[in-house]
N, C-alpha and C positions, 0 to 999 in steps of 0.2 A: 531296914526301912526306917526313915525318920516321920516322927514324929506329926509333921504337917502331912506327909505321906498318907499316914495313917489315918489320919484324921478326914482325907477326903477320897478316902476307900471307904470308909464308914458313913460318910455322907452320901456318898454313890448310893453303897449298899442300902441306905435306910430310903433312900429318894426311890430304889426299884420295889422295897416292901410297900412304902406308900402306893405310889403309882400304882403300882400292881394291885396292891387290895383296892385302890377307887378304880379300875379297871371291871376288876371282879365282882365288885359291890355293881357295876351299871350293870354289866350282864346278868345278873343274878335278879335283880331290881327289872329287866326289860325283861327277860325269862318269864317271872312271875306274874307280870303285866301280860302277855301274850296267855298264859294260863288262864287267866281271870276270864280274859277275853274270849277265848277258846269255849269254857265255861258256860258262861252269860250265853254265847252262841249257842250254846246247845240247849241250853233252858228254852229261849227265844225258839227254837226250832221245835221243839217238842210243843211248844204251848201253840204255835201258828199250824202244826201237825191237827190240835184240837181244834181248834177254830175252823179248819178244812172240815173237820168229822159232823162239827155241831155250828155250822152256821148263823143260826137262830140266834146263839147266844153271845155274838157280836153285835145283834141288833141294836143299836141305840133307843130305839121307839121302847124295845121290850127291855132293857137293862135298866131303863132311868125306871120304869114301875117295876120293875120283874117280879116284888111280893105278887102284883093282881095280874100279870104275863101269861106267867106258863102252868099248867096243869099241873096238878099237885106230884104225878111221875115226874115231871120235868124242871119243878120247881124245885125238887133237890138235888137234880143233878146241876140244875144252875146253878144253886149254893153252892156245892163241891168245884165246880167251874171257876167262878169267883174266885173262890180260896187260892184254883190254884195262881191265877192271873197276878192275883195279889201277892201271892207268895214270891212269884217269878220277878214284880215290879220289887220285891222287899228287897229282895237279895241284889237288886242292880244297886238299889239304896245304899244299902252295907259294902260293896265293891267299889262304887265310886264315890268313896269315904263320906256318904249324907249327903253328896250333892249331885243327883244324878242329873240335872239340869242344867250342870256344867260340862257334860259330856257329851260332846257334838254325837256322837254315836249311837248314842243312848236316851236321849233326851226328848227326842221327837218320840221314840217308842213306848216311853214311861209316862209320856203325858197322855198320849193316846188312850194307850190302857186304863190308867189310873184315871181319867175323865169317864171314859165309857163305862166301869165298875165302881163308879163310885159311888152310887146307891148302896149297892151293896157293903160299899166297906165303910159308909157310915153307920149303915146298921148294925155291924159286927168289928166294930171298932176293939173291941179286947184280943181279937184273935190274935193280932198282930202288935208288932214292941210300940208301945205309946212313941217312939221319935218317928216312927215311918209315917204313923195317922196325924201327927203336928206337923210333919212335912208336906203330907200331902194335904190338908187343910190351909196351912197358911200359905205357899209357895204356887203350888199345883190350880191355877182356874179351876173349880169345880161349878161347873154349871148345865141346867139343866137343857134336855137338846131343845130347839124352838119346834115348838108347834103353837102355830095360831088356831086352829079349830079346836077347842075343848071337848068339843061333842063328838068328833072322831070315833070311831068302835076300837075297841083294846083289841089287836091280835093276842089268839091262844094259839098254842100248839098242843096237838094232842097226843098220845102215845106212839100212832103213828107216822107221827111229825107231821102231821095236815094241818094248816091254818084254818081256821074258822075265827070266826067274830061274831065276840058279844058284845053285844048296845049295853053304854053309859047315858051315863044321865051326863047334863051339863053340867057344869059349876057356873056358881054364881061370880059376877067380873063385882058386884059392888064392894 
């Protein structure tokens, strides 16, 4: 075997090691992406599972007060709620590398939740890694639901999840 022979058997050879490992790198690289996704799905599943159980606590009316909302049995289970929603939205955070709102998939679902709990997670802003609470402040609309009647009564819930209503006072518009 001569020489330039040689020389493009070895170039064969080294173009199928390439090839092959960019090959294997996508599959391994798409692999991992369907895991992620797989993933994230089940979290999403498990947390819309709670949301079936505990309806109340999707409430917009009662999440944006939910300190004066729920009865004090209820009021920590809505904290634990909270936590975990947040948790759920962190972890999309961290999966789609800090940008979940680059993520057609994901992006309507993280704004939802993160809107809806986000009283709560300005109050409890340590829980969670200081990039998710900058992301969700500066990126994320955080705004309050509309209500025009101030003077509206706060729905409670009480242990047996019955609604009742207590009268506020107004607030003053000046």
């Amino acid at each position: 075997m001569g020489a330039i022979q040689w020389l493009e058997v070895v170039g064969q050879c080294a173009g199928l090691v390439v090839g092959g490992g960019a090959v294997s790198t996508w599959w391994a690289w798409r692999a991992d992406r369907l895991a992620q996704y797989r993933y994230l799905d089940e979290m999403y599943s498990t947390l819309l599972a709670q949301y079936r159980a505990l309806p109340h606590f999707g409430d917009p009316y009662r999440t944006c007060c939910y300190a004066d909302a729920y009865e004090p049995d209820h009021a920590d289970a809505y904290h634990y709620f909270a936590m975990t929603v947040h948790n759920t939205m962190e972890t999309i955070f961290d999966v789609t590398r800090k940008r979940p709102l680059a993520h057609a998939p994901w992006s309507a679902i993280f704004t939802h939740h993160v809107r809806l709990h986000a009283a709560w997670l300005l109050a409890n802003k340590t829980v969670f890694e200081p990039a998710y609470v900058a992301y969700v402040e500066r990126r994320v609309l955080i705004r309050e639901p509309e209500h025009d009647d101030t003077t509206a009564p706060l729905p409670k819930v009480t242990a047996a999840g019955i609604v009742r209503v207590r009268s506020t006072q107004a607030v003053s518009q000046n």
